[in-house]
C-alpha positions in Angstrom: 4.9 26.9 1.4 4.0 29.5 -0.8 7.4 31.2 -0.8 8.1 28.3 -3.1 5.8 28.9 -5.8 6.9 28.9 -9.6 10.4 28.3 -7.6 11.8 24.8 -8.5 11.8 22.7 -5.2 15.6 21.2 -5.8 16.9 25.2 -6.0 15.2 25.9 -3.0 16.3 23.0 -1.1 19.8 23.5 -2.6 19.7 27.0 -1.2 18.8 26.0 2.0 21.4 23.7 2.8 23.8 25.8 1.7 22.3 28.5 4.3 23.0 25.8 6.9 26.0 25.0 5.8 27.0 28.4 6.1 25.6 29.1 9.6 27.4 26.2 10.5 31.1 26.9 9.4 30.4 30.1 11.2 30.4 28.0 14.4 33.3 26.1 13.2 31.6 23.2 12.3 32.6 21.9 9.2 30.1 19.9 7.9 30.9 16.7 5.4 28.0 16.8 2.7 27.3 13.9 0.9 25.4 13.0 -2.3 22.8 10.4 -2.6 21.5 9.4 -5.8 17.7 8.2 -5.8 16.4 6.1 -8.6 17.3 3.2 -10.8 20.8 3.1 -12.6 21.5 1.9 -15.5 23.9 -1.4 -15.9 27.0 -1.4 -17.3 
């Protein structure tokens, strides 16, 4: 994965998907995204 180097892994993933995403819509798929937080929340 060297095209990844000094390149922060969320951008790249971000761009990815979005690339899919794109491809996709193309077809006239629409896909739903959908975000998942990872990690400990804070109570309210």
């Amino acid at each position: 994965m060297e095209e990844m180097r000094g390149m922060p892994v969320v951008k790249h993933i971000a761009e990815d998907v979005t690339g899919r995403m794109e491809a996709l819509a193309k077809k006239g798929i629409v896909p739903t995204l959908a975000v998942i937080r990872v990690g400990e929340r804070e109570a309210l």
